[in-house]
N, C-alpha and C positions, 0 to 999 in steps of 0.2 A: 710247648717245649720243642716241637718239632721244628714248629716256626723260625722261634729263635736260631737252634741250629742250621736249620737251611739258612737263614739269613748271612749266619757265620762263616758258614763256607761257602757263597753268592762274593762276603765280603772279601776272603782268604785268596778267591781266583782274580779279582779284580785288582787286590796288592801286587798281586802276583804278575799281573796284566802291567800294572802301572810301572815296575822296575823294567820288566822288559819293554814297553811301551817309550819309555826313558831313554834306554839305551840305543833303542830302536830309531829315534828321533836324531838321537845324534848322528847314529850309521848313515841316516837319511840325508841328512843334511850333508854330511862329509863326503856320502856317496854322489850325491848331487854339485859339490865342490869339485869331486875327481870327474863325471861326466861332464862339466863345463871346459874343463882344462882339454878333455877329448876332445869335445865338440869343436872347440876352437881350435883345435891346430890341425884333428883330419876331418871336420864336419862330418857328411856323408859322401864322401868320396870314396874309390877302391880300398886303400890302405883301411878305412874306418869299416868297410865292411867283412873283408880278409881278417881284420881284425876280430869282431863281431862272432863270426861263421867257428872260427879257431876257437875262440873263449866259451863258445855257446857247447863242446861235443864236453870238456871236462865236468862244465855245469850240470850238466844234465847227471852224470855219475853222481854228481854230487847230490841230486835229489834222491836219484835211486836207490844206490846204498848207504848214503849218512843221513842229513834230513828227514827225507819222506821214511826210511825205515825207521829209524828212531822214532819217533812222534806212533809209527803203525805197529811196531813190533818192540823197540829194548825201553821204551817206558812203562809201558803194561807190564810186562818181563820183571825188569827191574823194580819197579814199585811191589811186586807179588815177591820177590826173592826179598825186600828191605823189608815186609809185613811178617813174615812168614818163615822166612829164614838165616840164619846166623849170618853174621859180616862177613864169616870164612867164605859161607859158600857165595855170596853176593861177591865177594873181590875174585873168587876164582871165576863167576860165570862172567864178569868183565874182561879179565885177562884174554878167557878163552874166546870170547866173542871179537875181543881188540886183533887177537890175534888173524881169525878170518878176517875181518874188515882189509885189516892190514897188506893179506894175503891175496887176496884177490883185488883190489887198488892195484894193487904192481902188477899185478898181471895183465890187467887190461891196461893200462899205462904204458906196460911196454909192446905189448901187442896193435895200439893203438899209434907208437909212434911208428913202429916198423908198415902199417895197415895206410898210413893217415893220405896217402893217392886216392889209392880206389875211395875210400869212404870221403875226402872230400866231392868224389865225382858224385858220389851218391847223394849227398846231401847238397850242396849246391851246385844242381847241372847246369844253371843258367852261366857260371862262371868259365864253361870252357870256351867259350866264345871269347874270352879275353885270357890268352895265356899269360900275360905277367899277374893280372890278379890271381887267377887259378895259383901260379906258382907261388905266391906271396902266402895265400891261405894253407897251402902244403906247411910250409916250412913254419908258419905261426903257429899250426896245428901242432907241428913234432916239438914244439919248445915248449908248450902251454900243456903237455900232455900230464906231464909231472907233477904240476899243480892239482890235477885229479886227487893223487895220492895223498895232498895235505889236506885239501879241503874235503876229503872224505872223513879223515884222523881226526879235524874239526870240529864236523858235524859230529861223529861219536862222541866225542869228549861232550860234548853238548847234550848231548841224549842221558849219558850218565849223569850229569849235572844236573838237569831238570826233572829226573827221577827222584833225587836229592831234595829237592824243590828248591835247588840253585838258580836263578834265572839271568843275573845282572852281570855278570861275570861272562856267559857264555853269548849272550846278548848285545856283548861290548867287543867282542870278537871282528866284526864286520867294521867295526870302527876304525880298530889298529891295521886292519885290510887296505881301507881307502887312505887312513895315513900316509903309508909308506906310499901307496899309489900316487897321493900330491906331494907328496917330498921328492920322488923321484922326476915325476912328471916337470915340478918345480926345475928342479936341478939341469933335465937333459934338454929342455925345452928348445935350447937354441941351436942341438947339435943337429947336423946334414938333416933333409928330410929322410934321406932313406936308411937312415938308422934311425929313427924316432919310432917308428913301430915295434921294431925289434926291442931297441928298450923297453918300453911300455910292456913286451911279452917276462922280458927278465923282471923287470919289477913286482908283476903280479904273481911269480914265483917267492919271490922274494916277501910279499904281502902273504904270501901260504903260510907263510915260513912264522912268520911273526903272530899269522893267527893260532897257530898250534902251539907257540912256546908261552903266552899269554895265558893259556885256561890250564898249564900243566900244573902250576904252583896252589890255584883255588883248589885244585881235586884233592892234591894231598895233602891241606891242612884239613881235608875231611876224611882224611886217611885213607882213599884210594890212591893206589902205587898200578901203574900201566909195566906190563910187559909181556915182549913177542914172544911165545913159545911153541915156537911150531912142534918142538921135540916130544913135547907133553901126549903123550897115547892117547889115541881116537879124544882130543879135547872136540871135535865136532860130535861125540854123541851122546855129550851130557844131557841132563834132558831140559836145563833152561837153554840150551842150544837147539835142541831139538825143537822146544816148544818155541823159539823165536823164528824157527826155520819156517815152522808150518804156518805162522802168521805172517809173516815176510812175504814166501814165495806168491800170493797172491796182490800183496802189496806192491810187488817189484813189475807184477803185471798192469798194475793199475797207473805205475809210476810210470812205468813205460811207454802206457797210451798217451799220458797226460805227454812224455815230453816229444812222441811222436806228432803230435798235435803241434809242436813249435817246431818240431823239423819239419812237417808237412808246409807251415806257413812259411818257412826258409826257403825251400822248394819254391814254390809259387814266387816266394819276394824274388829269389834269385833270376826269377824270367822276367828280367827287366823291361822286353818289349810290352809284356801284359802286366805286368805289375809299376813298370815307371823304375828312372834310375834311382838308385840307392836306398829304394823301400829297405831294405834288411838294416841299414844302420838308424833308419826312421820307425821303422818299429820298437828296437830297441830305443829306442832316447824316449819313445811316447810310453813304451813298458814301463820306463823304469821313473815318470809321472806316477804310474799310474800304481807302479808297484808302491807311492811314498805311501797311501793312506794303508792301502795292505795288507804291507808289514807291522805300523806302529799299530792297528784296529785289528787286524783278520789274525794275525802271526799269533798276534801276543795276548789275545784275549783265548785264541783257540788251542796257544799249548798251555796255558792256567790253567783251561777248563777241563785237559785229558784227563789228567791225573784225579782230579775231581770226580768227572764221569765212570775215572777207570773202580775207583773204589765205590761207589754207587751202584756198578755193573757184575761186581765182586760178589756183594751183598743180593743182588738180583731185586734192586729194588728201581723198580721200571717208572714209578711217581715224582722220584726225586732225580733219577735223569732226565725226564720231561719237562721237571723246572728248571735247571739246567740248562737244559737245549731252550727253553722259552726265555730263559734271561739272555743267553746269549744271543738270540735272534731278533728281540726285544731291542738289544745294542745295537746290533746292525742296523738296524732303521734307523734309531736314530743318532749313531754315526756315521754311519753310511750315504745315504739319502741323499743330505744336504751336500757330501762332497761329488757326489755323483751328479748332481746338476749341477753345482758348480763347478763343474769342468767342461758340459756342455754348453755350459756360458762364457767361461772363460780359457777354453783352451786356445786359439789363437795368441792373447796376452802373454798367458803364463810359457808358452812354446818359447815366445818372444824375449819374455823376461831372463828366462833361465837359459838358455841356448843362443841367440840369437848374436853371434860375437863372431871375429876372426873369420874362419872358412866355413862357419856354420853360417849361409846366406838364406838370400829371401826365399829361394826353390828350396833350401832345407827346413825350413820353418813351416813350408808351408805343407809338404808331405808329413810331416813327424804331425803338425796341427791336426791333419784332417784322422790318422791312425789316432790321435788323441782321443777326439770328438767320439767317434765310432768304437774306442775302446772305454770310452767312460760309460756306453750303454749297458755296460754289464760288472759294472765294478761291483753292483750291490749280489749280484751272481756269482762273480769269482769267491767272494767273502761267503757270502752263505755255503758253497760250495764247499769250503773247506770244513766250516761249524760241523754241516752235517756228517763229513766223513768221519771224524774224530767220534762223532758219537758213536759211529760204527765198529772205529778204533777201540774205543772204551769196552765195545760187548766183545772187542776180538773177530772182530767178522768184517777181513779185509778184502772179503771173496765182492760183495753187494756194491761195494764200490766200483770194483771192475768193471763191472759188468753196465754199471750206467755210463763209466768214464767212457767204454769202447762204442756206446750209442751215442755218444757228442763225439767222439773220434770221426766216425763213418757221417754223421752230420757235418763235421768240419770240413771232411776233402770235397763232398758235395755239394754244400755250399760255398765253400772256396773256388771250386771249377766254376762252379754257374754264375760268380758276379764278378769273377775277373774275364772267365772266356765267353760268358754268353751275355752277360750287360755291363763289362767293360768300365769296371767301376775300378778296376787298379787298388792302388793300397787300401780307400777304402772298404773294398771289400772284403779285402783279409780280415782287417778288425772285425767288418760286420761280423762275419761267419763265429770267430771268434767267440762274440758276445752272444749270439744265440745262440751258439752251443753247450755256453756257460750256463745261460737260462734252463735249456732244455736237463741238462746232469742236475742242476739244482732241485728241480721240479721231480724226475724220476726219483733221485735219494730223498726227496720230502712221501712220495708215496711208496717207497719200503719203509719209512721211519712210521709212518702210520701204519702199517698193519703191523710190524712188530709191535710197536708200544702202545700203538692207540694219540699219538700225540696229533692236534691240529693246529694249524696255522690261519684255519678261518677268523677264529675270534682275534686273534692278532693283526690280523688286515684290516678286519673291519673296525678294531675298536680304537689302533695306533698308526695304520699307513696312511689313510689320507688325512689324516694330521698332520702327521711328520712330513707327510707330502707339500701340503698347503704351505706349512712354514717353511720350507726349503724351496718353493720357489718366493715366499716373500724374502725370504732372507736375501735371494739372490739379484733379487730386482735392486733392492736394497742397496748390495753392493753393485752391480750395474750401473745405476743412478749415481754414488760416491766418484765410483772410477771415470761417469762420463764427464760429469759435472765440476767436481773438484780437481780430476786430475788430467780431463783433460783428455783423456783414451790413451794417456803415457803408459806402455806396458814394461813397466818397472817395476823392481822386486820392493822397493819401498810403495808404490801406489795400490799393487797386490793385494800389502799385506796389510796396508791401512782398512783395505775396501774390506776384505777377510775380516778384520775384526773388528766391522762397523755389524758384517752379515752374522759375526756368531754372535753378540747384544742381540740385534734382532730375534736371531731365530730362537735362543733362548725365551723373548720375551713372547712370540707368539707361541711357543709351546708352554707357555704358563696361562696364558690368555684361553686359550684350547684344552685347556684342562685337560695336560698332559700328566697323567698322575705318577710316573716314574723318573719327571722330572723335580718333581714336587717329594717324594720320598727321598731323593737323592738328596735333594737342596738342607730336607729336617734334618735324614742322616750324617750328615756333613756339619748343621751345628752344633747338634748333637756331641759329635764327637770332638766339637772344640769344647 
């Protein structure tokens, strides 16, 4: 009986995976439509890194307080207030919560436009050496600041959402984002160069604007109604407030280090003599590669699975989170794996295919390629990464996190310094550092999840990775062989995707040949169910 159920709810997070996974796809694609349209008109030049630098201070808010808290703090929250307690008080500890959110967004929004000098200097020093960039990233900072404030409203509405166990709706969010982004993009394409940035800053405003009015209408056919009430007496010391505070504040530390770790590498890229010109707009375009598998695998299988965990965590039953965390890491190999070689294989192509147009040239292909290469070494890191904090998420214990994230922190700036200043490895090096640091936070949270629950990861190495291994690189050769042979080494989005879906037949079939038994339950439970 037990079986059965865990199977049931194995199956409930994977549905759950696949709307968002869905939507996820689309965003991916359209967000990849809006960064070609970038690429080609400022490649990696000034304008595109000014650009870049500006967009990059409101993102980061955006993890801190919507995103990364939600997922660490108002879904555990919220899922115990929907269990536990009446609609009253669930719609009043939203209101009350919306209303902080809300309240502090503006605040630092505006503190941030009137600030946004000195903290450009801080964050990329390498730019005072070139005062019109330097002043371009001022002034792109003070317009884009505002967009903090929606894409924070976003993320919340998100978080309530997937509490709900709403996913496709808030999912679809980032979609109607990049829309606007290619409709505007579309539109102003031809106007002066030196208002073409500036647009692009209004439009992403404008893309805020559309993601917050989109998810308002789903909340309240489920009877959530949002509103500001700052006037409401001490609303900060409810105690679903309270109790979100004290699960937050170590979250917001952990969030911190995480996006210190991308200002550190902004740092570094911005020292163009050591890092090469336009590393910053090159890491970004190889990021946001790398972010496609991710999102649609890491994002959406690991907020399915909170809610999951978070009720398994509830109950204090430590076996049925461990199969949990063993299915979902289970996944990551073998979805992970294969894409992660296969991008050591083909990231110069895919650089090519996707980018390579307009003022994005061969010097830009070729820096954004090699950050590719050297950030695909730990793609299977960044994903695990996330798996195992959420399990931590699920017990509430957002302190453990911290505390490995700030040990790949201080690995990052020291490894960063040593292969750009002492072996002169330039953008490569960022990535490396990068991925080993990813490694390293993976590995320390795999050894606090063992002595809390007793869970291992040996028998899963040994019995599924070098399988999955083995068929991931036949798969890749596979495709290799397609792309040389047939197509000729054309790196085109049609030759790609052929060679792609010659390697996933493959690697399918060598993981049935290798008696891959999760591929084989998959395959009965799917006829099954027809």
């Amino acid at each position: 009986m037990g079986a059965v159920k865990a199977m049931s709810e194995h199956k409930t997070i994977f549905k759950s995976a696949a709307a968002i996974s869905a939507m996820t796809i689309i965003s991916r694609i359209t967000g990849f439509v809006r960064d070609v349209l970038i690429a080609g008109v400022f490649g990696t030049g000034p304008a595109a890194q000014a650009f870049f630098v500006a967009f990059r201070i409101p993102n980061m808010f955006r993890d801190i307080l919507g995103e990364g808290a939600g997922n660490a703090a108002f879904v555990p929250v919220f899922c115990e207030y929907l269990a536990v307690r009446s609609r009253q008080h669930f719609q009043r500890l939203v209101n009350s919560l919306f209303t902080l959110v809300l309240s502090i967004s503006l605040i630092i929004a505006v503190s941030g436009i009137i600030l946004a000098d000195p903290l450009i200097h801080v964050v990329a020093p390498g730019f005072a050496t070139d005062p019109a960039k330097l002043h371009l990233t001022i002034r792109l900072t003070q317009i884009l600041f505002p967009y903090l404030v929606l894409v924070v409203v976003s993320a919340y509405l998100m978080s309530v959402a997937n509490a709900m166990k709403s996913f496709a709706v808030p999912a679809a969010s980032p979609v109607v984002f990049n829309c606007v982004l290619i409709a505007c993009l579309a539109l102003f394409i031809r106007q002066d160069s030196f208002f073409q940035i500036y647009l692009l800053a209004l439009a992403t405003l404008l893309g805020g604007t559309a993601q917050v009015a989109m998810q308002m209408p789903s909340l309240m056919r489920r009877g959530v109604s949002l509103r500001w009430q700052p006037e409401t007496t001490r609303f900060w010391k409810e105690e679903g407030v309270v109790k979100v505070g004290r699960l937050i504040v170590p979250r917001l530390v952990g969030t911190s280090i995480y996006q210190m770790n991308i200002f550190i590498d902004t740092i570094f890229a911005s020292l163009s003599t050591y890092a090469g010109e336009g590393a910053i707009a090159a890491i970004y375009y190889a990021n946001r590669i790398i972010q496609f598998p991710f999102a649609i695998f890491g994002v959406a299988v690991s907020n399915a699975a909170l809610p999951q965990m978070s009720a398994h965590a509830a109950r204090k039953d430590a076996a049925a989170m461990n199969q949990t965390l063993d299915v979902c890491l289970k996944s990551l190999l073998l979805a992970m794996l294969p894409v992660a070689v296969g991008i050591l294989v083909f990231a110069g192509p895919v650089v090519t295919a996707v980018f390579e147009r307009g003022s994005f040239g061969a010097y830009s292909a070729s820096i954004t390629t090699t950050a590719l290469f050297f950030y695909g070494l730990g793609l299977v890191s960044y994903v695990g990464v996330r798996f195992l904090s959420h399990f931590f998420y699920a017990l509430q214990d957002t302190l453990t996190p911290v505390k490995t994230s700030a040990a790949a922190l201080v690995s990052n700036v020291v490894l960063n310094a040593l292969f750009i200043f002492v072996f002169g490895m330039k953008i490569a090096g960022l990535a490396l550092a990068s991925s080993i640091s990813a490694f390293l936070n993976f590995y320390l949270l795999y050894r606090h999840v063992r002595r809390r629950t007793g869970y291992r990861i040996r028998p899963l190495l040994e019995g599924l990775f070098v399988r999955v291994l083995a068929a991931s690189a036949g798969c890749a050769a596979a495709a290799f062989f397609i792309w040389q042979n047939v197509f000729a080494s054309r790196a085109t989005l049609v030759s790609l995707c052929a060679s792609v879906l010659v390697a996933c037949v493959v690697y399918a079939g060598l993981l049935w040949l290798l008696g891959v038994g999760e591929l084989k339950r998959l395959a009965i439970w799917l006829i099954r169910k027809k």
